[in-house]
C-alpha positions as CSV (number, residue, x, y, z in Angstrom):
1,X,-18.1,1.4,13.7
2,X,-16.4,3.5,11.2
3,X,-15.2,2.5,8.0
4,X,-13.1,3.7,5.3
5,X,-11.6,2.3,2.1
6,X,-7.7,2.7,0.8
7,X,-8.2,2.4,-3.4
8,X,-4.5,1.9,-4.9
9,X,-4.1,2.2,-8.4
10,X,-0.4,0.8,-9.8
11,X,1.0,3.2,-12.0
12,X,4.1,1.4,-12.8
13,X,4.5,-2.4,-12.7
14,X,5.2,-2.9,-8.7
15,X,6.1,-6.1,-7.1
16,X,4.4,-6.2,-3.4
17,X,7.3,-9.1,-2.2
18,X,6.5,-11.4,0.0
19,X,10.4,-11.4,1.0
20,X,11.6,-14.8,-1.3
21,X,11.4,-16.0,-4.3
22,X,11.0,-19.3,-6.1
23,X,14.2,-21.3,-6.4
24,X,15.3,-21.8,-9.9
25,X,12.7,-19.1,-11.5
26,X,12.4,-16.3,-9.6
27,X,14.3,-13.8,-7.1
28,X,11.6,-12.1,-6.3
29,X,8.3,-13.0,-5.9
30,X,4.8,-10.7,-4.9
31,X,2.8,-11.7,-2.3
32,X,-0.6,-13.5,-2.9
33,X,-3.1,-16.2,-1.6
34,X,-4.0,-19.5,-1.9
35,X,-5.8,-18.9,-5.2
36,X,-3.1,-16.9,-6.8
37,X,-4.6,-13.3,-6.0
38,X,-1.7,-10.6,-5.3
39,X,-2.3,-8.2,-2.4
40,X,-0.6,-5.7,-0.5
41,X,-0.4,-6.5,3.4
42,X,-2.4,-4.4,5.5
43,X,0.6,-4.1,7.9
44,X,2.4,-3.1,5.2
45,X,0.5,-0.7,4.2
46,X,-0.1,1.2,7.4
47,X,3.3,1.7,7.9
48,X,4.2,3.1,4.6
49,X,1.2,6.1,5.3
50,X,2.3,6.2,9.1
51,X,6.1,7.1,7.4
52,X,4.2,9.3,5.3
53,X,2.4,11.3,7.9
54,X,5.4,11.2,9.7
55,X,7.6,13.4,6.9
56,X,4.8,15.6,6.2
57,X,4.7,16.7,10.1
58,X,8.6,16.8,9.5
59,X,8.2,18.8,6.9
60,X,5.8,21.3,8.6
61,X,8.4,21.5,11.6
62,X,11.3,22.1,9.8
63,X,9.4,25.3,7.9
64,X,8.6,26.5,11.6
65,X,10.1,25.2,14.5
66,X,8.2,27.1,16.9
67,X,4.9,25.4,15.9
68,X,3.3,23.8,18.5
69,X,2.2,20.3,16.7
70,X,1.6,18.0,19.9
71,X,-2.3,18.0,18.7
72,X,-1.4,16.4,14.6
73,X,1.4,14.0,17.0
74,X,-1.3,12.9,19.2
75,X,-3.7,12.2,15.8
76,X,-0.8,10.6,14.1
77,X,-0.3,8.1,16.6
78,X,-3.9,7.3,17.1
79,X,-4.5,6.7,13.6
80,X,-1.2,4.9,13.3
81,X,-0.2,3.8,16.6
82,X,3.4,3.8,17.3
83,X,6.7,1.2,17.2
84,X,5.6,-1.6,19.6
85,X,2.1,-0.6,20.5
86,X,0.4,-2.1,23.2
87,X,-3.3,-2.3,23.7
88,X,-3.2,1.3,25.2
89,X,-1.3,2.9,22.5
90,X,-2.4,0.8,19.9
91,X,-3.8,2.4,16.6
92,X,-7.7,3.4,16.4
93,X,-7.4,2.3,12.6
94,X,-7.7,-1.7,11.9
95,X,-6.3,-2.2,8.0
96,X,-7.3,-5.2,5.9
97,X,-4.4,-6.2,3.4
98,X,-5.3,-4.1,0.2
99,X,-7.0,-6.8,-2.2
100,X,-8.3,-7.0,-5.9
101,X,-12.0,-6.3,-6.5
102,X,-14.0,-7.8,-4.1
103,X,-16.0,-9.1,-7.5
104,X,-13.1,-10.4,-9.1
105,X,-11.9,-11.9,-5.9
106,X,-15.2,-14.0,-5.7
107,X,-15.2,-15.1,-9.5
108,X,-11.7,-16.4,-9.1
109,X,-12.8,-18.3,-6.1
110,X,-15.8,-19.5,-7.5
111,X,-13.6,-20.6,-10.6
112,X,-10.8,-22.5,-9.2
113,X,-13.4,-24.6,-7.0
114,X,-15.7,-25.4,-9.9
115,X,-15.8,-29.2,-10.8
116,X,-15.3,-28.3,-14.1
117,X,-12.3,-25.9,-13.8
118,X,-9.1,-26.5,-15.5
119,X,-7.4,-23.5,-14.2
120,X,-4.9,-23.6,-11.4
121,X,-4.0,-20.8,-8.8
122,X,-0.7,-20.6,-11.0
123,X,-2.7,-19.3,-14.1
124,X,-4.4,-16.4,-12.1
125,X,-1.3,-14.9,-10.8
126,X,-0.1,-15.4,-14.2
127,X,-2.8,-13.4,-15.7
128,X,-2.3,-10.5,-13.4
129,X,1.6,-10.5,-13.6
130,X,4.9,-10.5,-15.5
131,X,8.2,-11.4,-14.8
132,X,11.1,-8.8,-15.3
133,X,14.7,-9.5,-15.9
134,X,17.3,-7.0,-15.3
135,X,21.0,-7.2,-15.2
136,X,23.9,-4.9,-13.9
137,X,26.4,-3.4,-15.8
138,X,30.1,-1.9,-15.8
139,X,30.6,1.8,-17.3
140,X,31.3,0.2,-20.6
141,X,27.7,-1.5,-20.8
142,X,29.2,-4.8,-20.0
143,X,26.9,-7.2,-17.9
144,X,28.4,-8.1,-14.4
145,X,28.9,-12.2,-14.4
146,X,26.1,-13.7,-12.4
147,X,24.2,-10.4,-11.9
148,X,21.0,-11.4,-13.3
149,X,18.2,-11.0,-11.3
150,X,14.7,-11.9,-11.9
151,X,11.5,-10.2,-10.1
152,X,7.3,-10.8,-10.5
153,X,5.6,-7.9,-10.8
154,X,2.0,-6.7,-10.8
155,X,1.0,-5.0,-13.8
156,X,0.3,-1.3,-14.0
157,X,-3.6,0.4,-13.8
158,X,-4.4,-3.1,-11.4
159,X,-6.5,-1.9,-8.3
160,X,-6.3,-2.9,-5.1
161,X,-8.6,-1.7,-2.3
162,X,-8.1,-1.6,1.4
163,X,-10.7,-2.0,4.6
164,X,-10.4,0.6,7.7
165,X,-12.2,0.1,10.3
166,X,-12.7,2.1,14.2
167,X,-14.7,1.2,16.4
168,X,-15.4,4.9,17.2
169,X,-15.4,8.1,14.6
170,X,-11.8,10.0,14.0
171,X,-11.7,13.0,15.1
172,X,-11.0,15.9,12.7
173,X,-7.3,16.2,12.9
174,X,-7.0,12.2,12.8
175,X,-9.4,12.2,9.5
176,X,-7.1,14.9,8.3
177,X,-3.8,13.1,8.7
178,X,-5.3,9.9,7.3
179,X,-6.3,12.0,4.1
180,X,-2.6,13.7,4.4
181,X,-0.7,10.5,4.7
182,X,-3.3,8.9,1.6
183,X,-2.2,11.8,-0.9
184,X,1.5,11.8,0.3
185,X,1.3,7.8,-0.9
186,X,3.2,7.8,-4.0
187,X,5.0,4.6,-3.9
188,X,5.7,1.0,-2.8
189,X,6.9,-2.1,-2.9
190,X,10.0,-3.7,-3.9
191,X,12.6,-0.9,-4.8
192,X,10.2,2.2,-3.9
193,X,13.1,4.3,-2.9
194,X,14.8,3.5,-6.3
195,X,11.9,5.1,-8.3
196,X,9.7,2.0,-8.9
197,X,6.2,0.8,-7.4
198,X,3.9,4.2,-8.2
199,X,0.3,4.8,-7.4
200,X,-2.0,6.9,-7.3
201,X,-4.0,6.2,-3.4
202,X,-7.7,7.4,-2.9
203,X,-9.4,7.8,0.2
204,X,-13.2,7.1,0.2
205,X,-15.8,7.1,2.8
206,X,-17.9,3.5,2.9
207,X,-20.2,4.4,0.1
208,X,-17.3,4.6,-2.5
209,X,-16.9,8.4,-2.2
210,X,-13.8,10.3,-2.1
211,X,-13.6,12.8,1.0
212,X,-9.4,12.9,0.5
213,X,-9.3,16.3,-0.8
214,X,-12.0,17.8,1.2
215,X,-9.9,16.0,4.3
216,X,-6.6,16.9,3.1
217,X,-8.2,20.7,3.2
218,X,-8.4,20.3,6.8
219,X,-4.6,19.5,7.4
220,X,-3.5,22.0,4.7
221,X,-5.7,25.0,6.4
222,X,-3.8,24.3,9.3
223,X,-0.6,24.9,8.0
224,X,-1.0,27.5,6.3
């Protein structure tokens, strides 16, 4: 079994959506658990460094479209899998949703089950949050009627941290695209495309140790 772990660090307040909001209070609201705890979706996650390693391999083409890059296709896809995977096909990579602290995790738990607690799953994801308020307006600086909008975010510097796990080792070119597609990481979440939700991503081995640049080295070299 080989394992990995994804740190995220928000650099901007970033709102993870789970898709609704909460009628009356919120448009938006992030995703999180029973006990109030925001978290990125492992799913969600994979996709956004599979589109990463994607444009990077884009990238390389477009500078020379007579490279032959079947080999960093074939490790794409077996870190990532591809659009409707089936067993055969499916990713080598398994990716826990990207959580809080495992610590802080435990304390909250540990908290909110205490006989003696008077804090409520609505309090935590207070405490990690704010809610932001934004509203359109016309070239004159006049608010649009009814264009107020309402969104949870997370607050900047939180971490999250992520689980990979293979049965097997990657192979060089698949640990080098993972570390590719971890640096290329540089936003997401509600409104990524519109400049909001940035991180910085780490890649580090299972004892806590970062081996993205030394893997990022390997797809580099090859381009170059």
């Amino acid at each position: 079994m080989k394992e990995y772990i994804i740190q995220l660090t928000l650099k901007s307040d970033t709102t993870f959506s789970r898709g609704d909001g909460v009628a009356g209070l919120l448009d938006r609201e992030v995703e999180h658990d029973q006990f109030g705890l925001p978290y990125l979706h492992g799913r969600t996650l994979k996709g956004l460094l599979g589109e990463e390693a994607d444009n990077l391999l884009e990238a390389a083409q477009a500078i020379n479209p007579q490279r032959d890059l079947s080999a960093w296709l074939e490790a794409r896809n077996s870190v990532f899998g591809t659009h409707g995977s089936r067993q055969a096909t499916a990713a080598k990579l398994h990716f826990s949703h990207a959580q809080l602290p495992k610590d802080v995790r435990k304390t909250v738990r540990l908290t909110l089950k205490a006989d003696d607690n008077f804090l409520t799953p609505d309090d935590v994801l207070s405490s990690l949050t704010a809610v932001r308020r934004q509203t359109a307006v016309n070239g004159d600086g006049i608010p649009h009627d009814g264009s107020l909008r309402s969104m949870r975010v997370i607050l900047r510097e939180t971490q999250f941290y992520a689980q990979l796990n293979s049965p097997e080792d990657l192979t060089e070119k698949e640990e080098a695209i993972l570390a590719a597609a971890v640096l290329a990481l540089r936003r997401a979440g509600t409104g990524r495309n519109r400049g909001r939700g940035y991180l910085q991503a780490d890649l580090l081995d299972n004892t806590g140790t970062s081996i993205l640049e030394a893997g990022y080295q390997v797809f580099q070299g090859a381009f170059t």
